[in-house]
Backbone as a chain_set.jsonl record, in Angstrom:
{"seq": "XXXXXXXXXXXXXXXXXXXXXXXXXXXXXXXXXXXXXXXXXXXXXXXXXXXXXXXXXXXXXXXXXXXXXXXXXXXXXXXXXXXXXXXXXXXXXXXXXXXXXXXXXXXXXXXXXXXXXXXXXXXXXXXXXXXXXXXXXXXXXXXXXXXXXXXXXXXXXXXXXXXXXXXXXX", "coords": {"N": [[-12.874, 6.8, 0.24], [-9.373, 7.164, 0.325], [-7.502, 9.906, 0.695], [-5.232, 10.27, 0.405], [-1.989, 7.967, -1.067], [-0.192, 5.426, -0.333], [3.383, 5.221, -0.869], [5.886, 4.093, -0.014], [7.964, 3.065, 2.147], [10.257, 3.795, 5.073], [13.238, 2.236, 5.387], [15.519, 2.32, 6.309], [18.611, 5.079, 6.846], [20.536, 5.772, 4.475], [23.853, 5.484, 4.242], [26.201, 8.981, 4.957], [24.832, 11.271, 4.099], [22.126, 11.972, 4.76], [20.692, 10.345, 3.078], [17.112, 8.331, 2.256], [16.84, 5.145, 2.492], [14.21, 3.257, 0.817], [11.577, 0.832, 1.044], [9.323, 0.435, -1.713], [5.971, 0.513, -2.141], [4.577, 0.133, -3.586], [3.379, -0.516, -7.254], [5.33, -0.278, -8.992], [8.657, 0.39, -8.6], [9.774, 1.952, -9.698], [8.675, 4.107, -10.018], [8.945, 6.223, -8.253], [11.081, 7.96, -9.73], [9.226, 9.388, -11.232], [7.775, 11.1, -9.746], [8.427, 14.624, -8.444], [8.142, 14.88, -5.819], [6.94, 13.993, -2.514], [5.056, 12.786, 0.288], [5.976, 12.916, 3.735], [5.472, 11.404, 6.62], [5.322, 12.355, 9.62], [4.77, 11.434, 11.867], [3.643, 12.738, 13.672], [0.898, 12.888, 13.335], [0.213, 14.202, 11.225], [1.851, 15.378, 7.783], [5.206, 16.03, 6.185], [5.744, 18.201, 3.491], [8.177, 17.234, 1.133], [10.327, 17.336, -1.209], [11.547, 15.873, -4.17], [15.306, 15.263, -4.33], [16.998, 13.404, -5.59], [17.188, 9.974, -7.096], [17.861, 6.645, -6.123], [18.258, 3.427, -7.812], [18.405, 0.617, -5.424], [18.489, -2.533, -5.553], [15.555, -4.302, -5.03], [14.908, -1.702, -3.312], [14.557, 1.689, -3.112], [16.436, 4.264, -3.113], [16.51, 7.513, -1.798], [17.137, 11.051, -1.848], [16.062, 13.446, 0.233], [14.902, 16.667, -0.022], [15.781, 19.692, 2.702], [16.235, 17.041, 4.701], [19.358, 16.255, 5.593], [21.641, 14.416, 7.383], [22.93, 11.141, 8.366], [21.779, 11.034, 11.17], [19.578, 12.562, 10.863], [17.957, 11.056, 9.131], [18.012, 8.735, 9.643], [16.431, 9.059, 11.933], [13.614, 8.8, 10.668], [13.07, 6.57, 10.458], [11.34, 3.587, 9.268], [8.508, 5.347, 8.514], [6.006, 6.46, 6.554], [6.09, 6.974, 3.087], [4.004, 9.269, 1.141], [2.001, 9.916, -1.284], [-0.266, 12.559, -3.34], [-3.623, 10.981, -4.013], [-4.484, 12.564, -6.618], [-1.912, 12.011, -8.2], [-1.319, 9.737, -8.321], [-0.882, 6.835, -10.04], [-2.488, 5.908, -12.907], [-4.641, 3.382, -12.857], [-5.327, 0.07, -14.599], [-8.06, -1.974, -15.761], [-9.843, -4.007, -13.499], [-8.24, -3.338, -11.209], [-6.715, -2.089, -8.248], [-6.251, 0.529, -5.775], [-4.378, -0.683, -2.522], [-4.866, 0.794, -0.519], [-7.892, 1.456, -0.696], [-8.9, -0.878, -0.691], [-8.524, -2.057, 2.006], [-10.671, -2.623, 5.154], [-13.138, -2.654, 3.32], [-16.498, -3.923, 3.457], [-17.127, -7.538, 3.162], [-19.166, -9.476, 1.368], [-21.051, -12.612, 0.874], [-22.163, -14.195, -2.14], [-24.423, -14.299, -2.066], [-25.461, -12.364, -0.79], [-24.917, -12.315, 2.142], [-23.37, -11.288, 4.81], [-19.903, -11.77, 5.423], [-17.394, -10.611, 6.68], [-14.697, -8.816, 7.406], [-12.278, -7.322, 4.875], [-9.235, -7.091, 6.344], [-6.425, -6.816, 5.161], [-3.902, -6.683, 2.736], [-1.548, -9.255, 1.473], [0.812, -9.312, -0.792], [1.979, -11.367, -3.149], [3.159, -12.059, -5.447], [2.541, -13.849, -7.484], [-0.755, -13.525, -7.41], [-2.354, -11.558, -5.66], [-3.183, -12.197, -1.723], [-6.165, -11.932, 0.088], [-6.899, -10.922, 3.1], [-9.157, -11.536, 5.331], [-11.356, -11.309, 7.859], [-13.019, -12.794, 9.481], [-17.27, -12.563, 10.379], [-17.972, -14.484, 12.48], [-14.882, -14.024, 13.553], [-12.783, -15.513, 12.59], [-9.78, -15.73, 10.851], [-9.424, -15.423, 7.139], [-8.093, -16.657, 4.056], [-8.291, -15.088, 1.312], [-7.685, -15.332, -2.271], [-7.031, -13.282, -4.342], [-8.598, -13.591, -7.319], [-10.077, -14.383, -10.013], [-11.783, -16.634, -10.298], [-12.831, -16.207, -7.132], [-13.232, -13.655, -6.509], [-15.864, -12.22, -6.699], [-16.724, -9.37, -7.451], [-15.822, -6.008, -6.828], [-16.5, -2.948, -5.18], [-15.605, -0.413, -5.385], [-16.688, 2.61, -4.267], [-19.072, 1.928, -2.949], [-18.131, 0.219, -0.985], [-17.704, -2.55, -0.529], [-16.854, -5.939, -0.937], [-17.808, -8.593, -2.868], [-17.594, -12.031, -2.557], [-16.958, -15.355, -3.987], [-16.879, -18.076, -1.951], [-14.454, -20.899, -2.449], [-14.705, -24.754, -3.194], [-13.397, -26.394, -0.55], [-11.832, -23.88, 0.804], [-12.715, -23.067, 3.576], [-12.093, -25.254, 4.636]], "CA": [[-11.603, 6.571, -0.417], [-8.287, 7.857, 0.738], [-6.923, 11.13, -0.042], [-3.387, 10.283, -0.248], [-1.808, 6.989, -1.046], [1.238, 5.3, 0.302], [3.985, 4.419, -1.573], [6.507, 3.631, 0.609], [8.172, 2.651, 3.647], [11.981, 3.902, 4.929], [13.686, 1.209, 5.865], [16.492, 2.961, 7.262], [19.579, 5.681, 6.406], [21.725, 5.335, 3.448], [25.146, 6.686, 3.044], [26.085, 9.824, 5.446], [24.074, 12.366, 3.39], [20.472, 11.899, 4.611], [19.752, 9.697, 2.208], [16.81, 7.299, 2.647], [17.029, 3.795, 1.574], [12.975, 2.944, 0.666], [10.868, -0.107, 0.378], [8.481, 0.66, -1.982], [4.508, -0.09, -1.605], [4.203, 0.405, -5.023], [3.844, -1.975, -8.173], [6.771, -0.039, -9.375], [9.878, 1.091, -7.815], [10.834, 3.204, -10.9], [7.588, 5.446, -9.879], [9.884, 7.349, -7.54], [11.896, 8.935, -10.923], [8.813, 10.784, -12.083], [8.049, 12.048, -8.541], [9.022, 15.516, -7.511], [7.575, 15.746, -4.123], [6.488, 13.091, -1.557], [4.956, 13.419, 1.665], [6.452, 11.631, 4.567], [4.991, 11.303, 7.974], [6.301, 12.617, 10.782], [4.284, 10.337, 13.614], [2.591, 13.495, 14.75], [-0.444, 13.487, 12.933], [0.738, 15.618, 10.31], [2.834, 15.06, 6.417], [5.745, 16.486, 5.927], [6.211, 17.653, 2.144], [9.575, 17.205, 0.937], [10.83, 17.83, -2.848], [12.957, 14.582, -4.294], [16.705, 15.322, -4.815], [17.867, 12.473, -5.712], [16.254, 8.947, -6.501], [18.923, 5.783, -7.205], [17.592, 1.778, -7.368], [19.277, -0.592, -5.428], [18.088, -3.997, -5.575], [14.668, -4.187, -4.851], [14.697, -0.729, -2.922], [14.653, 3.106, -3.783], [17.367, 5.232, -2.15], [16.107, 8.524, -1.801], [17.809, 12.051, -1.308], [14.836, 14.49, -0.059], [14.693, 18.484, 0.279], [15.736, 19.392, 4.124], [16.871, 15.758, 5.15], [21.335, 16.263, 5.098], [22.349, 13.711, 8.116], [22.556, 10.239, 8.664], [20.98, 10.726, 12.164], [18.11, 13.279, 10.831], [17.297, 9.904, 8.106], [17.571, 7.782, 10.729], [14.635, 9.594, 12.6], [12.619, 8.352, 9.935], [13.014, 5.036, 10.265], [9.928, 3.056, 9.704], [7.807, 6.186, 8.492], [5.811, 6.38, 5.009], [5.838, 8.279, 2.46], [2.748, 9.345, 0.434], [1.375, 11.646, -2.758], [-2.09, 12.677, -3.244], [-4.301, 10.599, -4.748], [-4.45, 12.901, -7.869], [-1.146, 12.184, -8.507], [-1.13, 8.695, -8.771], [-0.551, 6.46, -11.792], [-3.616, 5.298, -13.251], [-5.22, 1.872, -13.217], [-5.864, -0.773, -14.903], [-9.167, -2.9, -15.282], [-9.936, -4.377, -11.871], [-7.234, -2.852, -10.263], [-7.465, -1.423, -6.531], [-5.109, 0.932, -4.463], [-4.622, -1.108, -1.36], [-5.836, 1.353, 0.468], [-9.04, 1.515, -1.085], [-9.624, -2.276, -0.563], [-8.619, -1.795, 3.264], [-11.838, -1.947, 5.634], [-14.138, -3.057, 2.474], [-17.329, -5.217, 3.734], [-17.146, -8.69, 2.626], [-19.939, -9.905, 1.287], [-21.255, -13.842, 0.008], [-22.592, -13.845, -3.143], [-25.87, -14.292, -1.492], [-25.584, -10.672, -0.098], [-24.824, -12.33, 3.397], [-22.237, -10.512, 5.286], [-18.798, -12.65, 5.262], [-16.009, -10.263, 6.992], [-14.008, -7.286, 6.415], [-11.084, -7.086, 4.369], [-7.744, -6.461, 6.931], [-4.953, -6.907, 4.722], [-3.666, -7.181, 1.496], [-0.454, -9.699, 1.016], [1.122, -9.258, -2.31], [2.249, -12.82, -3.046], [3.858, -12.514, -6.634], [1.964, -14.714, -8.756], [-1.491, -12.797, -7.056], [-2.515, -10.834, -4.289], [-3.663, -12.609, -1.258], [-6.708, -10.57, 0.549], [-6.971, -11.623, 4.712], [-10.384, -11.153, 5.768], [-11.749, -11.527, 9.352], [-14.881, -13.099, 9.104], [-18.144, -12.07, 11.444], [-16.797, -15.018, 13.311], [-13.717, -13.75, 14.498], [-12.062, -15.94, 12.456], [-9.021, -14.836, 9.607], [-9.819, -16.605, 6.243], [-6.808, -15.882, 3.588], [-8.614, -15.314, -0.275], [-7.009, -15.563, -2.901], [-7.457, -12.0, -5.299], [-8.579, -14.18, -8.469], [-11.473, -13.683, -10.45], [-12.741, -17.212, -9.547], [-13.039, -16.254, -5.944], [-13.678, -12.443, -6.125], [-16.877, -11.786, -7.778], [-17.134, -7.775, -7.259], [-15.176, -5.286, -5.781], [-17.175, -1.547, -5.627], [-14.483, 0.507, -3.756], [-17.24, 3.388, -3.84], [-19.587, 1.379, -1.587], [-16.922, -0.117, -0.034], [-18.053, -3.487, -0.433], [-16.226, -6.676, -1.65], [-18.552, -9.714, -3.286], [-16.696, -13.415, -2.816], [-17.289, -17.019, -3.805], [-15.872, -19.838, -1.623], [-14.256, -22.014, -3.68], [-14.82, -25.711, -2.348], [-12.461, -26.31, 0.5], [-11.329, -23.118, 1.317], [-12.636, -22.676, 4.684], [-11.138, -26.477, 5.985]], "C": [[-10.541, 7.464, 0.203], [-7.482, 8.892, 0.226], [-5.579, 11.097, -0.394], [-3.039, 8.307, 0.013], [-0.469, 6.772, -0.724], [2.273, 4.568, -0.5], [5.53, 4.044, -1.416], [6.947, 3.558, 1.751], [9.597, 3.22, 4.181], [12.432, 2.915, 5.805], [14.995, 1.602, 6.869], [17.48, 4.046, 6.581], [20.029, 4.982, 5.366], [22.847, 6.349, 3.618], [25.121, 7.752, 5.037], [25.389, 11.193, 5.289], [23.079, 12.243, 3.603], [19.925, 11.266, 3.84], [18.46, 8.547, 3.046], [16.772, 5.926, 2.075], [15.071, 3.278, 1.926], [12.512, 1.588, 0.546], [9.457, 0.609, -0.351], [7.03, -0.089, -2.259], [3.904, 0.104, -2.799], [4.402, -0.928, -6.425], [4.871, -1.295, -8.711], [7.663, 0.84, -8.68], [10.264, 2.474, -8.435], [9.55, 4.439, -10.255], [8.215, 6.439, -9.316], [10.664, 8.17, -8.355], [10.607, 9.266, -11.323], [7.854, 11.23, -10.648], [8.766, 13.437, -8.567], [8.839, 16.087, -6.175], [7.48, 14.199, -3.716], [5.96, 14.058, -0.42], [5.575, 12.418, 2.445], [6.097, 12.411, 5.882], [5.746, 11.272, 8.904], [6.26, 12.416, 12.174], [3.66, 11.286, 14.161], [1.526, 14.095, 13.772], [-0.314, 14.66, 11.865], [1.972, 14.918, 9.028], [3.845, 16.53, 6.018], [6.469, 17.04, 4.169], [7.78, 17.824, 1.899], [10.298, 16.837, -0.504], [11.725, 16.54, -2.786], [13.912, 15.304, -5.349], [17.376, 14.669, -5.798], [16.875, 11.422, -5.438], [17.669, 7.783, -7.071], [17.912, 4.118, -6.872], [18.663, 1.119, -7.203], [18.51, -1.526, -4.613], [16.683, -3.855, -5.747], [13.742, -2.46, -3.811], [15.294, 0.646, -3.647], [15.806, 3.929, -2.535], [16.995, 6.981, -2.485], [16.634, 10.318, -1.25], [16.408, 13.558, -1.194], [15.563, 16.15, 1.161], [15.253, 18.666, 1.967], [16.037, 18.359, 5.239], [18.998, 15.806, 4.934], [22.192, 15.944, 6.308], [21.777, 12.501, 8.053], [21.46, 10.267, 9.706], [20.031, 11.224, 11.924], [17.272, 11.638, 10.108], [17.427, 9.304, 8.904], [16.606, 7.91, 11.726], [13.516, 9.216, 12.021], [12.207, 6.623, 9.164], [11.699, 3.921, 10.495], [8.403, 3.578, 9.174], [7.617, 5.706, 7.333], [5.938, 7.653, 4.527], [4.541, 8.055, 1.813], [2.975, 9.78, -0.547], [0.021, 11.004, -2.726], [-2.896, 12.071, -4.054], [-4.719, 11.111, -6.33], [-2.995, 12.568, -9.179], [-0.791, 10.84, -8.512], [-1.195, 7.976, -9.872], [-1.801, 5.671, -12.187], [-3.529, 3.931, -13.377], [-5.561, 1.206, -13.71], [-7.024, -1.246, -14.64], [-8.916, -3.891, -14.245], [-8.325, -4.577, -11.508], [-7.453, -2.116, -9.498], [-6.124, -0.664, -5.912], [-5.593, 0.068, -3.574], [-5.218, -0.393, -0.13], [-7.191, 1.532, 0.408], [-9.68, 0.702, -0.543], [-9.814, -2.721, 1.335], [-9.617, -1.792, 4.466], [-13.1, -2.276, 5.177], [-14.911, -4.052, 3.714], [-16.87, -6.649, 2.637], [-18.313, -9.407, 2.706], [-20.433, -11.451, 0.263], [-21.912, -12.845, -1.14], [-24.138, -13.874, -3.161], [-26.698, -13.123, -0.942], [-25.225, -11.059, 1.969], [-23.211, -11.953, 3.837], [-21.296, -12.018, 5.865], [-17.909, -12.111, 6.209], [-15.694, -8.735, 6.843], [-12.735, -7.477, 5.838], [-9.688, -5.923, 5.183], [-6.613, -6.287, 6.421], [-4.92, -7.326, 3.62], [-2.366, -7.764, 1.76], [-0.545, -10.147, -0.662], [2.536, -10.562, -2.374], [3.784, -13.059, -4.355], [2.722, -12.875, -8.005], [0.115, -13.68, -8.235], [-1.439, -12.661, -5.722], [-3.469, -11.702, -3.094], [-4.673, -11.607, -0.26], [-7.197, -11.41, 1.8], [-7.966, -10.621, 4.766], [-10.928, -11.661, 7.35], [-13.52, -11.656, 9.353], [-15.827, -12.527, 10.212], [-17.375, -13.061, 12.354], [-15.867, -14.997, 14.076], [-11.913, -14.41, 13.725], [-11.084, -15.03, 11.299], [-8.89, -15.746, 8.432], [-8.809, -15.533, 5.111], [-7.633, -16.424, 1.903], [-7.829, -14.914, -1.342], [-7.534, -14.437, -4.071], [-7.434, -12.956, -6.535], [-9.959, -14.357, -8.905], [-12.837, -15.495, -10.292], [-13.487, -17.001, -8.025], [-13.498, -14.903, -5.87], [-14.512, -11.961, -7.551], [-17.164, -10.335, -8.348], [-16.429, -7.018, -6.576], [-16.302, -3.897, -6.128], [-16.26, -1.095, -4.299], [-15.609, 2.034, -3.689], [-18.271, 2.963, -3.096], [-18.693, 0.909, -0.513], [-17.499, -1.791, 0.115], [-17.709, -4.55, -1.506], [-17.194, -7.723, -1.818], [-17.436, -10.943, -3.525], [-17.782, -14.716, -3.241], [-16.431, -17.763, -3.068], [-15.816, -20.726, -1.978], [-14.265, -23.205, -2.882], [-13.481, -25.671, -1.46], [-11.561, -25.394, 0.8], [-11.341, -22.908, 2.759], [-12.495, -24.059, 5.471], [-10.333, -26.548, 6.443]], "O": [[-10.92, 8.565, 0.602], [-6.762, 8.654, -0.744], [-4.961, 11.724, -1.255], [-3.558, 7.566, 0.848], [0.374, 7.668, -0.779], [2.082, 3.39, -0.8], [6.277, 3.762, -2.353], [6.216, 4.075, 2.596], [10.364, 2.944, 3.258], [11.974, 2.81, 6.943], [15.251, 1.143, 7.982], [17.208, 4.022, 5.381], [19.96, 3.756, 5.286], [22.878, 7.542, 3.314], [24.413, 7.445, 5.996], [25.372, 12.063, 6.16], [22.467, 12.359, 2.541], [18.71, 11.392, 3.691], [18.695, 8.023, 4.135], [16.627, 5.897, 0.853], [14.696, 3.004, 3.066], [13.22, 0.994, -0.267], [8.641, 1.229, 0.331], [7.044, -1.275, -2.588], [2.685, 0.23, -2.914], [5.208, -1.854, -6.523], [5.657, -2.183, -9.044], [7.334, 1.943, -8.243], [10.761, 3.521, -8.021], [9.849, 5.629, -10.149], [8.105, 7.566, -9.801], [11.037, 9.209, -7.81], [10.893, 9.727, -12.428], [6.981, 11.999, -11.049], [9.972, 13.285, -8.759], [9.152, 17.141, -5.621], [7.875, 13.303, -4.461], [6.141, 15.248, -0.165], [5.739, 11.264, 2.048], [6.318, 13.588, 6.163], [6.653, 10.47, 9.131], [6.937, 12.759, 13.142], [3.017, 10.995, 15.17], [1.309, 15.27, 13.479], [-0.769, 15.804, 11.886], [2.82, 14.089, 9.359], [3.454, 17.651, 5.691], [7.442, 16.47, 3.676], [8.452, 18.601, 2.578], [10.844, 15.734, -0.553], [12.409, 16.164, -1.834], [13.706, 15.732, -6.485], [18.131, 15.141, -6.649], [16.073, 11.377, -4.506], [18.323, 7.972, -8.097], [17.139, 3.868, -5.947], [19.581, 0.893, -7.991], [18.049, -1.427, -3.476], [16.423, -3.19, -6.75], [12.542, -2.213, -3.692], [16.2, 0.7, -4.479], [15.718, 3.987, -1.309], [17.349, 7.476, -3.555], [16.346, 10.615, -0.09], [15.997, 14.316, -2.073], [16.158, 16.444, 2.198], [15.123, 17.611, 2.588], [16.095, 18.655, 6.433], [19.606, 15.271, 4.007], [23.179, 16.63, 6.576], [20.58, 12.354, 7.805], [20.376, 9.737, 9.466], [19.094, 10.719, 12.543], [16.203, 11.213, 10.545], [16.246, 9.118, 9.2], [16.044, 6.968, 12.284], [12.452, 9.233, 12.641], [11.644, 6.004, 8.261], [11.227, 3.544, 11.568], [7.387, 2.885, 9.223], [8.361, 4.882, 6.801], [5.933, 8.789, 5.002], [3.974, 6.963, 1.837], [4.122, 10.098, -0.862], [-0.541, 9.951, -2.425], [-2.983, 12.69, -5.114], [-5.179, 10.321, -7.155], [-2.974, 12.753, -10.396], [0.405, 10.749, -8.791], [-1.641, 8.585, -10.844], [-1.978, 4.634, -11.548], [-2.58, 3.332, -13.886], [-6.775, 1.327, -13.545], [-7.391, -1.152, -13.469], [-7.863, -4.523, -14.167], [-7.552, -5.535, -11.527], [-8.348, -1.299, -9.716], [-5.101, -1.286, -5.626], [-6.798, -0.174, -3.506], [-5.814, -0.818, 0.859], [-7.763, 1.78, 1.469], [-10.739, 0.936, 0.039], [-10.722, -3.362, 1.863], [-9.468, -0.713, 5.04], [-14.082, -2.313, 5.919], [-14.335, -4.701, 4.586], [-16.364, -6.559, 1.518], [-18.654, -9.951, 3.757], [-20.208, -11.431, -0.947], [-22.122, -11.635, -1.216], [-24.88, -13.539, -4.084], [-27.895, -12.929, -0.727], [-25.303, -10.205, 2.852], [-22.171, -12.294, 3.275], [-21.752, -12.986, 6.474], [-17.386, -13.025, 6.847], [-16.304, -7.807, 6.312], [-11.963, -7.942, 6.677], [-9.307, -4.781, 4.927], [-5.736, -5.674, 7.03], [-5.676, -8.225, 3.25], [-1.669, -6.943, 2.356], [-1.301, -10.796, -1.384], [3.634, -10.577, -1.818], [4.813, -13.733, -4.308], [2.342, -12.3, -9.024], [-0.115, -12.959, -9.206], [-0.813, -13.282, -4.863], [-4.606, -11.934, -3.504], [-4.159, -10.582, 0.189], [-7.818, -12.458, 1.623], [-7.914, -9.427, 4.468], [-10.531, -12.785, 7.659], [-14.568, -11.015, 9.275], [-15.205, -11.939, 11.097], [-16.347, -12.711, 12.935], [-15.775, -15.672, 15.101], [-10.734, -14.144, 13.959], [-11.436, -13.922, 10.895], [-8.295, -16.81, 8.605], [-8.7, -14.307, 5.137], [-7.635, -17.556, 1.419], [-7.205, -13.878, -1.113], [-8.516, -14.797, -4.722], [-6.298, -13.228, -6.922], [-10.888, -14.465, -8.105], [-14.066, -15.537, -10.222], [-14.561, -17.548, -7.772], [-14.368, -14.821, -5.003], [-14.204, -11.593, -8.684], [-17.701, -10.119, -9.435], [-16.348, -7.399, -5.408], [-16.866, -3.843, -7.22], [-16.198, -1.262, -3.081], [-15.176, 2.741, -2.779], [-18.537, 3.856, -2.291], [-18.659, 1.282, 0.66], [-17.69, -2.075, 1.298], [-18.035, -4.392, -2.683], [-17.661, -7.968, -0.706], [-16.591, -10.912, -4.419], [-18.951, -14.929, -2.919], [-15.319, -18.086, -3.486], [-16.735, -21.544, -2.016], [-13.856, -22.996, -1.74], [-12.581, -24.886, -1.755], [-10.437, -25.805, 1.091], [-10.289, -22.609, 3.325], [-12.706, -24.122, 6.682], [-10.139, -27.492, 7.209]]}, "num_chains": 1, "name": "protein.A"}
């Protein structure tokens, strides 16, 4: 399991003040108001922590004023980068609910126990989460996170249990 989770993205500068303007990777945006820290990645193998200033919502994104960040061009260095916090510090879960990073990597296994894939990607759809798997095959088969189709998740084995629902893989 992953020691720190990601919960957003910077999309680019806001404003002349260092702000960053965020997409967040999070089921909620508002999570960023009971934040006082983040980490954000600084591409060299290494998290930068950085105290939140300032959080405002606009539209679907978080605008962010952090600790040590006070130019457009420094926030524009961080264009693209995530931010994190530590897995202790995340907001608890719901019944079968998964950090995406957790689910990341999982085996994919039939319900037969025969090996299916691995789980590459989560797309978050709206209505549910779609989970892209790369079968032994080679091929990329797109399941549908719904409790007809996903029999088991155990994120401490690391191993996902599916059914294929008739004509999925035509």
């Amino acid at each position: 399991m992953e020691e720190m989770l990601q919960v957003g993205v910077v999309v680019k500068a806001h404003g002349v003040r260092g702000e960053l303007k965020v997409f967040p990777t999070t089921d909620s945006p508002q999570r960023f108001q009971d934040l006082s820290h983040v980490y954000l990645d600084t591409g060299r193998e290494d998290y930068r922590e950085c105290k939140i200033l300032g959080v405002k919502s606009v539209n679907k994104f978080a605008v962010l004023k952090l600790e040590g960040i006070s130019s457009m061009d420094e926030a524009e260095s961080y264009r693209g980068k995530t931010l994190w916090i530590p897995r202790e510090e995340a907001q608890p879960l719901g019944e079968d609910e998964y950090y995406i990073g957790d689910l990341i990597g999982m085996d994919v296994v039939l319900e037969d126990g025969s090996p299916f894939g691995v789980l590459k990607d989560v797309m978050e759809t709206g209505a549910n989460d779609v989970y892209v798997v790369k079968t032994t095959q080679g091929k990329e088969v797109l399941l549908p996170a719904i409790g007809e189709c996903i029999s088991d998740v155990d994120v401490e084995t690391g191993v996902m249990t599916v059914h294929l629902m008739d004509g999925l893989l035509s």
